[in-house]
Biotite code that builds the C-alpha atoms (Angstrom):
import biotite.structure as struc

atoms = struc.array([
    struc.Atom([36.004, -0.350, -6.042], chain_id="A", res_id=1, res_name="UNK", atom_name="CA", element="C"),
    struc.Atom([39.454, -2.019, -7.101], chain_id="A", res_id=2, res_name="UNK", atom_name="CA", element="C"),
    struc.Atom([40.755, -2.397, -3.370], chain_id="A", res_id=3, res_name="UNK", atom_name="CA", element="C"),
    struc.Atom([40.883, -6.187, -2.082], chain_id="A", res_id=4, res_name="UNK", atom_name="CA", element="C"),
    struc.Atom([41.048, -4.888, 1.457], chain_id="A", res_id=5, res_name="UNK", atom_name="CA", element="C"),
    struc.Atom([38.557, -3.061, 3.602], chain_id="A", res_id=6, res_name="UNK", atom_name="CA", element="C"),
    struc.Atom([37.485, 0.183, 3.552], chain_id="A", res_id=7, res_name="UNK", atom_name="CA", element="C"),
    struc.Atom([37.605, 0.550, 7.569], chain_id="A", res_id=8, res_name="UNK", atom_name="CA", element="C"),
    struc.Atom([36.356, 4.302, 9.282], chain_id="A", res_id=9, res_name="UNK", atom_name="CA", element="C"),
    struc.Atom([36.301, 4.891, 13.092], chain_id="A", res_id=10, res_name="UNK", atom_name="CA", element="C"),
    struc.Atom([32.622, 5.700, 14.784], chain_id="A", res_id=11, res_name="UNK", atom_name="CA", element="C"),
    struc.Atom([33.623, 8.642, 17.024], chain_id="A", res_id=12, res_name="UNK", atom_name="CA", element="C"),
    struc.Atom([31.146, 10.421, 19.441], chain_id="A", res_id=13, res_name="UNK", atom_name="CA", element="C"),
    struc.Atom([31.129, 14.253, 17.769], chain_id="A", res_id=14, res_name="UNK", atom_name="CA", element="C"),
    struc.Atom([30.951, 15.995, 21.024], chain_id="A", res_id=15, res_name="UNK", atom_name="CA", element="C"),
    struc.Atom([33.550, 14.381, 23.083], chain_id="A", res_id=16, res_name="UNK", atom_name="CA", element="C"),
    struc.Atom([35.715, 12.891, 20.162], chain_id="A", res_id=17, res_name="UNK", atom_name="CA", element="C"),
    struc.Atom([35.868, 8.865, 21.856], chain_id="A", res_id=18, res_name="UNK", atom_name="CA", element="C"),
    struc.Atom([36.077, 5.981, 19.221], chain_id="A", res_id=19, res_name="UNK", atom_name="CA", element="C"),
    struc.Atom([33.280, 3.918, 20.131], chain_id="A", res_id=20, res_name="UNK", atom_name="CA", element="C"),
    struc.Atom([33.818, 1.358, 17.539], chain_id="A", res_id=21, res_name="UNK", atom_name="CA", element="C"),
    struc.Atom([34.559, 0.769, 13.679], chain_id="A", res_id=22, res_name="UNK", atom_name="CA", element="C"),
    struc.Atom([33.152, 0.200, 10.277], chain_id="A", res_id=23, res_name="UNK", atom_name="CA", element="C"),
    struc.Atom([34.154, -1.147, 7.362], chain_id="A", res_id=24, res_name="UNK", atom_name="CA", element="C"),
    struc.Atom([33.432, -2.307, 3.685], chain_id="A", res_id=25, res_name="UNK", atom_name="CA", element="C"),
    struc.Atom([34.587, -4.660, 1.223], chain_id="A", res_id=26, res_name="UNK", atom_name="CA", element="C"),
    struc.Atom([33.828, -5.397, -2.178], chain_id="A", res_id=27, res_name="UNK", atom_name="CA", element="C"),
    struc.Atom([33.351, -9.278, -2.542], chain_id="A", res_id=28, res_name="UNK", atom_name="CA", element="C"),
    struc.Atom([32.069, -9.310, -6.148], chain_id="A", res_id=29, res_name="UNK", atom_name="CA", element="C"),
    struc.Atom([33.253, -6.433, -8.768], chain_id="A", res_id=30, res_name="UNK", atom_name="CA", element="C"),
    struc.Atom([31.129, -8.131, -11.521], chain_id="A", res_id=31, res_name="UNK", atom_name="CA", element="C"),
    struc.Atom([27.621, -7.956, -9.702], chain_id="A", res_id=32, res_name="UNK", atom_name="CA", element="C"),
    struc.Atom([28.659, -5.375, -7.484], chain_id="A", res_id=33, res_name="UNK", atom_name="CA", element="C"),
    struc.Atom([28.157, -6.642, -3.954], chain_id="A", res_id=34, res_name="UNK", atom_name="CA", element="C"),
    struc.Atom([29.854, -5.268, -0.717], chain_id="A", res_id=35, res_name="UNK", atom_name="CA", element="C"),
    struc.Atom([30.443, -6.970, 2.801], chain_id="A", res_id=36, res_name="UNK", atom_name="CA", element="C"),
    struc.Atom([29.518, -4.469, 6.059], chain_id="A", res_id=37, res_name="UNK", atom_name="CA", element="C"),
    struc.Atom([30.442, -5.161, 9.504], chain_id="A", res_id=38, res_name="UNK", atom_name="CA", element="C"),
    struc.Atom([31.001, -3.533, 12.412], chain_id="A", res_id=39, res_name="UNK", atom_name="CA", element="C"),
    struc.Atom([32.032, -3.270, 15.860], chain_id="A", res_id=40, res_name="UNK", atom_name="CA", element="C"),
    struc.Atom([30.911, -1.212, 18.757], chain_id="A", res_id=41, res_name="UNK", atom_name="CA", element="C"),
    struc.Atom([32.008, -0.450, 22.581], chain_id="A", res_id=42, res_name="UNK", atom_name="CA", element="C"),
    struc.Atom([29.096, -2.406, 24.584], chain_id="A", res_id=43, res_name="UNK", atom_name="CA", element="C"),
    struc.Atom([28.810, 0.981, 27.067], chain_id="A", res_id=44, res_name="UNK", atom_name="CA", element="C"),
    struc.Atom([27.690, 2.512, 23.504], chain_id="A", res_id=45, res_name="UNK", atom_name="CA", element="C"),
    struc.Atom([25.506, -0.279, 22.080], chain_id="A", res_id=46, res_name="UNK", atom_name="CA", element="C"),
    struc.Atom([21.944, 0.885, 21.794], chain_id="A", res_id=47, res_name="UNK", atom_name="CA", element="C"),
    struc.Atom([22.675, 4.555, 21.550], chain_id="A", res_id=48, res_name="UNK", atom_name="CA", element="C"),
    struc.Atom([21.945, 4.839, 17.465], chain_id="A", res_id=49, res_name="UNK", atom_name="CA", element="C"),
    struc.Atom([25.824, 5.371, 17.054], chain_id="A", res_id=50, res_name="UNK", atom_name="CA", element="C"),
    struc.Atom([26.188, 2.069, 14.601], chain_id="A", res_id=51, res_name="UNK", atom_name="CA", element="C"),
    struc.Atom([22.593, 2.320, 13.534], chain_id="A", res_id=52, res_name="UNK", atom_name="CA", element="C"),
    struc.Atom([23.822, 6.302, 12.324], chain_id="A", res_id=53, res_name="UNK", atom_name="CA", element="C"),
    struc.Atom([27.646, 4.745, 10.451], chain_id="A", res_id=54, res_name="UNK", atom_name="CA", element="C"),
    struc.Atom([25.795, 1.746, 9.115], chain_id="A", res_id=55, res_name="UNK", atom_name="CA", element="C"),
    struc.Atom([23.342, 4.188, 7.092], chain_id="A", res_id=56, res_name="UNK", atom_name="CA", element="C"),
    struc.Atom([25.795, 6.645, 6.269], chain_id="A", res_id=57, res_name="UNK", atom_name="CA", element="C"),
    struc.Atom([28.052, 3.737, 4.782], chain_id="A", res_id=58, res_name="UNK", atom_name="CA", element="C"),
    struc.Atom([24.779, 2.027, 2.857], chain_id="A", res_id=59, res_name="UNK", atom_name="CA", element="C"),
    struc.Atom([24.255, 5.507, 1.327], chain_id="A", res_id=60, res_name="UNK", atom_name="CA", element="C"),
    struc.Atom([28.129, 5.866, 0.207], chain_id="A", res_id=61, res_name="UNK", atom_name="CA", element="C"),
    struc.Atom([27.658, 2.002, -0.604], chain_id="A", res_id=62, res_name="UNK", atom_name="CA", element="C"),
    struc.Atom([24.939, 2.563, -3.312], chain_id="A", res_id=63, res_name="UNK", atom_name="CA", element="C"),
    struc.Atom([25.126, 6.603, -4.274], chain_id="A", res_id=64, res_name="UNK", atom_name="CA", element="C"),
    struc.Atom([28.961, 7.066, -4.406], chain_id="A", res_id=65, res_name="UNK", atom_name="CA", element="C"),
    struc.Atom([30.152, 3.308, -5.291], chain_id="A", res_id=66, res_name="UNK", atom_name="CA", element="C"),
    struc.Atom([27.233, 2.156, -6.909], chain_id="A", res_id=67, res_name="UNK", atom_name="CA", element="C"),
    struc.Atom([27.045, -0.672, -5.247], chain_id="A", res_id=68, res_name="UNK", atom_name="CA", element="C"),
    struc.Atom([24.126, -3.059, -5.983], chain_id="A", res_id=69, res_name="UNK", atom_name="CA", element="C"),
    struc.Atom([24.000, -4.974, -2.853], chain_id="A", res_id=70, res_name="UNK", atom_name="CA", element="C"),
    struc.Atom([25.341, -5.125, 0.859], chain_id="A", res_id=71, res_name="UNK", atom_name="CA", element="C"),
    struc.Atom([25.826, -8.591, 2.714], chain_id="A", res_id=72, res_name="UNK", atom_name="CA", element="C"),
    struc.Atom([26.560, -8.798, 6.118], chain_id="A", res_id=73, res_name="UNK", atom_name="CA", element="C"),
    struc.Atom([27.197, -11.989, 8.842], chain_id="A", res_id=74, res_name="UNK", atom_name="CA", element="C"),
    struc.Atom([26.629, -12.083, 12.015], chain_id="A", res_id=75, res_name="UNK", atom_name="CA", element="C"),
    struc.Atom([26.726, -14.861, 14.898], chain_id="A", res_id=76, res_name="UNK", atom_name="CA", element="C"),
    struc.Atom([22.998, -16.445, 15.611], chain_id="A", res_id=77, res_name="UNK", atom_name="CA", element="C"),
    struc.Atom([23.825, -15.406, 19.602], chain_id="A", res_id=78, res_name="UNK", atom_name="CA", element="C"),
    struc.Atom([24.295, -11.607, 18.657], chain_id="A", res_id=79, res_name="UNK", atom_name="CA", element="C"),
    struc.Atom([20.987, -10.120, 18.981], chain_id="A", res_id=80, res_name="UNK", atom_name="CA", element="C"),
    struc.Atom([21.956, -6.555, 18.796], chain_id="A", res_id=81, res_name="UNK", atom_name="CA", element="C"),
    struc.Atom([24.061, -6.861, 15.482], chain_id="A", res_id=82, res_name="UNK", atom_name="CA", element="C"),
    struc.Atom([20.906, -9.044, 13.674], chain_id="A", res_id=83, res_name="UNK", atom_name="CA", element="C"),
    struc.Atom([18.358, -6.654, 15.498], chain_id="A", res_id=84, res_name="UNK", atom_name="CA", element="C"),
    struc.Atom([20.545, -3.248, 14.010], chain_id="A", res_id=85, res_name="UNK", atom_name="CA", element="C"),
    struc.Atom([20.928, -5.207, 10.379], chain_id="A", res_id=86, res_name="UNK", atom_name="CA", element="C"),
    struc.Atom([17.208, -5.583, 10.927], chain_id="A", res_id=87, res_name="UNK", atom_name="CA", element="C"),
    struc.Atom([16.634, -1.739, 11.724], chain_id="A", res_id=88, res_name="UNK", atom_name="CA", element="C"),
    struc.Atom([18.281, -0.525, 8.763], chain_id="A", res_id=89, res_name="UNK", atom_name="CA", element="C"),
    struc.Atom([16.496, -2.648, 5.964], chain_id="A", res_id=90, res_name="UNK", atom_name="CA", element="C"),
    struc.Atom([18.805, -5.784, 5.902], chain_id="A", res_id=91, res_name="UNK", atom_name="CA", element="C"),
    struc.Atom([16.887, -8.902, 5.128], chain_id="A", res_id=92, res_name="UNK", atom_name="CA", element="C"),
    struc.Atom([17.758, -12.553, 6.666], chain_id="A", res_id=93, res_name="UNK", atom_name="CA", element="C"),
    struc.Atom([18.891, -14.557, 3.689], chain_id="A", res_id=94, res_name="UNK", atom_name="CA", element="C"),
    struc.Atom([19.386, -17.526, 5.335], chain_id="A", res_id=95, res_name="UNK", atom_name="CA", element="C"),
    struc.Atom([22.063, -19.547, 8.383], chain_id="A", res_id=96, res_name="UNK", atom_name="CA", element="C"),
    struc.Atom([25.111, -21.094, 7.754], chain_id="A", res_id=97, res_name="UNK", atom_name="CA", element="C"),
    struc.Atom([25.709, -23.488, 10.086], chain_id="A", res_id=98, res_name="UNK", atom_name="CA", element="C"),
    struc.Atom([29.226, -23.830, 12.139], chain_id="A", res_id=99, res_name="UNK", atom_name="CA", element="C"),
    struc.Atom([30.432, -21.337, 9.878], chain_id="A", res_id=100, res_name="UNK", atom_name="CA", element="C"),
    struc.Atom([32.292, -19.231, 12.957], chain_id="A", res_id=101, res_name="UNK", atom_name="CA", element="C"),
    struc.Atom([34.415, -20.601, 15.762], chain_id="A", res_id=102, res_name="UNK", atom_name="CA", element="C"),
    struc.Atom([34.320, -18.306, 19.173], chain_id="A", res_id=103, res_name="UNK", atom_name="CA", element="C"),
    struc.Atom([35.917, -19.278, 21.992], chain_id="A", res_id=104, res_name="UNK", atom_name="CA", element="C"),
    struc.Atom([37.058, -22.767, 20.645], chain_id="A", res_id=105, res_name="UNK", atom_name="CA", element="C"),
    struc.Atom([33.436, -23.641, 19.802], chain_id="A", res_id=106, res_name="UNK", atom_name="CA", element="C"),
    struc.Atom([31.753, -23.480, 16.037], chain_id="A", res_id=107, res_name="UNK", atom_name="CA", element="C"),
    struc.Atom([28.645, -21.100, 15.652], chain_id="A", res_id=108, res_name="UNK", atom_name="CA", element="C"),
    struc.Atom([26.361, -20.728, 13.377], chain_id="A", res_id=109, res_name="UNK", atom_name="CA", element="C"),
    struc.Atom([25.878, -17.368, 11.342], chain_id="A", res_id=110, res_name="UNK", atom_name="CA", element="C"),
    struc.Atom([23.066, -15.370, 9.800], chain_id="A", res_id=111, res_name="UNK", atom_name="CA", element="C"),
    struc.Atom([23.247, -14.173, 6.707], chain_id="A", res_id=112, res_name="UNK", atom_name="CA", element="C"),
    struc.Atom([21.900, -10.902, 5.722], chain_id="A", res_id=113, res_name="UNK", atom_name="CA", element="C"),
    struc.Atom([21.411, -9.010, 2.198], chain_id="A", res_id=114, res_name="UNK", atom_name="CA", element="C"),
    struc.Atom([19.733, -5.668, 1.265], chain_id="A", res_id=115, res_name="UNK", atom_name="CA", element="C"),
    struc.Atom([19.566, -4.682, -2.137], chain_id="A", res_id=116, res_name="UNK", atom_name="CA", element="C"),
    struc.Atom([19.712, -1.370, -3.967], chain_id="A", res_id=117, res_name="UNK", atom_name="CA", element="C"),
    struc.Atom([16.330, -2.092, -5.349], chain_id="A", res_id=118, res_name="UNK", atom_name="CA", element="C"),
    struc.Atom([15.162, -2.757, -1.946], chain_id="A", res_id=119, res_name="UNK", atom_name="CA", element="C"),
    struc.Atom([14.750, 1.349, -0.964], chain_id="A", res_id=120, res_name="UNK", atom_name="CA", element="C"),
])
């Protein structure tokens, strides 16, 4: 709860022991107690329940262990599978910020997503 930098843990596939991608958490407001999740996955992995699995297991550390009262997340208006898994789990769409990400040289717009303790 006092670190400024991310909490970051590997996604590893139990039976073979390859890192298919990463997850991480950062507090972004002590006083209200709000975290930030994202994460990133190997496409040849995408759609297996491997980030759907680490994205649970970190909302349940998120509100059990740190008592956390909320989770945010962002994700690019173009990434389907990363709004569609925030989706999955119980995130809500808060709302878009608008060229708030530049990719490739061009500025993106974002989605913003919240889910609240209160919310399970």
């Amino acid at each position: 709860m006092e670190s400024d930098g991310w909490l970051s843990l590997g996604i590893t596939e139990s039976f073979t022991g390859e890192k298919l991608g990463s997850i991480g958490l950062k507090i972004v407001n002590r006083e209200a107690k709000i975290g930030e999740v994202g994460f990133m996955i190997k496409t040849n992995a995408q759609g297996k329940g491997f980030a759907s699995e680490a994205l649970n297991l970190l909302k349940a550390y998120s509100f059990e262990e740190l008592d956390l009262n909320k989770l945010v997340a962002t994700c690019s208006i173009h990434n389907h599978s990363s709004f569609n898994l925030l989706g999955k789990v119980g995130f809500v769409r808060e709302g878009c910020l608008h060229q708030n990400s530049l990719i490739n040289h061009k500025y993106v717009d974002d989605y913003v997503y919240g889910l609240c303790k209160s919310a399970l």
